[in-house]
C-alpha positions in Angstrom: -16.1 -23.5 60.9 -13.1 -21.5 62.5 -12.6 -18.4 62.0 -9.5 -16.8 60.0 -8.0 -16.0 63.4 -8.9 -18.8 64.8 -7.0 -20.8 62.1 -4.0 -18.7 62.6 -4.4 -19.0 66.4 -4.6 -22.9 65.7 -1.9 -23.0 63.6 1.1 -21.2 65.5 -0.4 -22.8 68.6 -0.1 -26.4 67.5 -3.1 -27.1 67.7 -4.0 -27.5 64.2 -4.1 -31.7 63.2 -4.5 -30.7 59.3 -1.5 -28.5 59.0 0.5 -30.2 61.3 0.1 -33.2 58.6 0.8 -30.8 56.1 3.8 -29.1 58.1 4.9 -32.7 58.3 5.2 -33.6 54.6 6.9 -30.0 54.1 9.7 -31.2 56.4 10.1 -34.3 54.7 10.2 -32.8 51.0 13.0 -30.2 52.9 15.1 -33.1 53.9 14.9 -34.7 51.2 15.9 -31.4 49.6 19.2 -30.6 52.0 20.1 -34.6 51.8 20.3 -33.9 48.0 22.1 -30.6 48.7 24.8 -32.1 50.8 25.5 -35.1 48.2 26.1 -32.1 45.8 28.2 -30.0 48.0 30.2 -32.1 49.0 31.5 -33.8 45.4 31.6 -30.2 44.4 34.1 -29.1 47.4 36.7 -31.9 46.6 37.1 -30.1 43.2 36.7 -26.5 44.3 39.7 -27.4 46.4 41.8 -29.1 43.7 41.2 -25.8 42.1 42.2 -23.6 44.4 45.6 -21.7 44.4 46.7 -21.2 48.2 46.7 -24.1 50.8 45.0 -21.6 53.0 41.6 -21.6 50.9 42.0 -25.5 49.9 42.2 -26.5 53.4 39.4 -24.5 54.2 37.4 -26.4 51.5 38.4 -29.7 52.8 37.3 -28.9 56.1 34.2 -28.2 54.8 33.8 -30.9 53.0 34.4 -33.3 55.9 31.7 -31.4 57.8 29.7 -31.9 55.2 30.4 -35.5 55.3 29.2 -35.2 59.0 26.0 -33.4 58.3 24.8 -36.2 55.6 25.3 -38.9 58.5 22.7 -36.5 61.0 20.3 -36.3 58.0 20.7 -40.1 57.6 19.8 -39.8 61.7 16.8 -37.8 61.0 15.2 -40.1 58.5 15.5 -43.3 61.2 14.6 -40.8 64.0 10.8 -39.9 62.0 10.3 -43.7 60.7 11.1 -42.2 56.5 13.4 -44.0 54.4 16.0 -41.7 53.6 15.8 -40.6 49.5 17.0 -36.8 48.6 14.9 -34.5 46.2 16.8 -32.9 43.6 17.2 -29.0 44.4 17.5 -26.4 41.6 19.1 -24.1 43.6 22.0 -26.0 44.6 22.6 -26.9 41.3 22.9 -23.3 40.4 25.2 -22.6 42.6 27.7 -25.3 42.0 27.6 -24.6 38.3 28.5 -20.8 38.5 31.4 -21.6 40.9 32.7 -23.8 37.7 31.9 -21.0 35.7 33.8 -18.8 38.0 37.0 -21.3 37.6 37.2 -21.3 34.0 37.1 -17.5 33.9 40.1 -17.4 35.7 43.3 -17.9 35.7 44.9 -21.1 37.0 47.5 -20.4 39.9 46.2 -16.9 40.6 44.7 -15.5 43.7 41.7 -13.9 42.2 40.7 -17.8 41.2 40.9 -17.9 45.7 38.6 -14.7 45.8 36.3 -16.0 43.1 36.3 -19.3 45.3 35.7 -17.7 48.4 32.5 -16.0 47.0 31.1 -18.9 45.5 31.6 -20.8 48.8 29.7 -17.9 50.8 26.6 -18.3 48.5 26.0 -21.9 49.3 26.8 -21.3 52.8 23.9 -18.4 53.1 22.0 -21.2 51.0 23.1 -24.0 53.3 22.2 -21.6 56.5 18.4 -20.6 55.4 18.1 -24.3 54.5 18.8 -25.6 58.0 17.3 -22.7 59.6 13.9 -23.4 58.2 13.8 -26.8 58.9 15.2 -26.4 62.3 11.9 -23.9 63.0 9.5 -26.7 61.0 11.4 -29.3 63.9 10.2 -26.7 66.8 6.9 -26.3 65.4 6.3 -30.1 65.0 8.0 -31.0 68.1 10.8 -33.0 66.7 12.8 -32.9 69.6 15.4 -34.7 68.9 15.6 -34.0 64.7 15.9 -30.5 66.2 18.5 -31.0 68.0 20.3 -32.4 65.2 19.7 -29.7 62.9 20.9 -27.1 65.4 23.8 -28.6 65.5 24.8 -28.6 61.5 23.2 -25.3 61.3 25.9 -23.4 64.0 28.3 -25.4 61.7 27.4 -23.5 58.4 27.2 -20.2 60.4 30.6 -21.0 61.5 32.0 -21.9 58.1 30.4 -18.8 56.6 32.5 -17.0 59.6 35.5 -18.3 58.5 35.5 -17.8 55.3 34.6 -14.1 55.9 37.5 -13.8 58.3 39.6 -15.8 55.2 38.8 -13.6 52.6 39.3 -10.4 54.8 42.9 -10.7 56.3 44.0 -13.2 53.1 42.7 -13.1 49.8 41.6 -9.3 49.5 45.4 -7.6 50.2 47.1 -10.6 48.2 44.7 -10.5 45.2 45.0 -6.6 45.3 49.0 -7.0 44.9 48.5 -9.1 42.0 46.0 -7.0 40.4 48.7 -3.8 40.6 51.3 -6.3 39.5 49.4 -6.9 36.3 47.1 -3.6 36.2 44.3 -3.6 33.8 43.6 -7.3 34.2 40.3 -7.0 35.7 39.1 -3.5 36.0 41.4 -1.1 34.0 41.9 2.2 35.7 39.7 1.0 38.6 41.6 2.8 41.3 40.1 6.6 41.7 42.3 10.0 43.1 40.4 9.9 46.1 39.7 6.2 47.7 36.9 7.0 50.5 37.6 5.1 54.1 34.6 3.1 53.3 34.5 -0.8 52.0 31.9 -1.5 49.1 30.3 -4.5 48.1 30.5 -8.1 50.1 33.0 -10.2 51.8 35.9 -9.2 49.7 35.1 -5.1 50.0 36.1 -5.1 45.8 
């Protein structure tokens, strides 16, 4: 019987027929899982951008969603590539995340810019969802030798990194100064008094530095 090392040896070496069985199945249940996750995104971006206030952020959801529209049709690649018929697992997480971004919209205001930010943020959750999704099963592909899935999955992977970019880039030169002038506009509609005698030349907090 091999050793604990051994096993371990066997296992990152490839050489290991049990868990590369095992490996296998994980990377189908994953697919499955992201196949799902796509479905869901991209139903949920058609109404994130009918939401949104500023043609800037809509667009940017559209675009995202035709991607996504892209990235189903590899996953539908996938499936034929490794001989499995091509079903989606429902994925809690997703789910989550859609939901609080229609929490997000009802708790603001239709028309204003702060309904963009809260947007913005909800998109850059399921993109960091979206990225750690891809870039697990893009390592499982290495590891099995899916050549060709790999290559695949590399591809929709840069895609999320480069959405998650551009949203970052939106929200930084856009939606942060505009929502910040309708805040002072209508002070006291979000965080009364929130603006201290001495602001420090740092930015706190994520994308949006609020």
């Amino acid at each position: 019987m091999a050793t604990l090392l051994e096993q371990i040896e066997n296992f990152f070496g490839g050489n290991d027929t049990n868990t590369d069985e095992g490996l296998r199945d994980l990377f189908i249940s994953e697919l499955k899982s992201v196949y799902y996750t796509e479905k869901q995104i991209t139903k949920a971006l058609g109404e994130q951008a009918e939401a949104s206030t500023t043609d800037e952020v809509r667009q940017a959801f559209l675009q995202h969603q035709e991607e996504s529209h892209l990235q189903q049709e590899r996953l539908d690649d996938i499936f034929r590539i490794i001989g499995v018929k091509t079903e989606e697992r429902s994925a809690d997480a997703i789910d989550g995340l859609i939901e609080d971004a229609k929490r997000m919209i009802s708790d603001t205001e239709t028309g204003s810019l702060t309904r963009d930010a809260g947007l913005i943020i909800s998109a850059q959750k399921v993109e960091h969802y979206e990225i750690a999704i891809y870039g697990s099963l893009l390592t499982l592909a290495h590891v099995l030798d899916f050549t060709q899935s790999a290559e695949l999955l590399a591809l929709s992977l840069e895609e999320e990194k480069e959405t998650d970019r551009k949203l970052t880039i939106l929200a930084e030169s856009f939606i942060n100064n505009r929502s910040k002038a309708e805040e002072e506009a209508h002070p006291g509609s979000h965080h009364e008094g929130r603006h201290p005698a001495h602001t420090p030349d740092v930015t706190l907090g994520g994308t949006l530095g609020v």
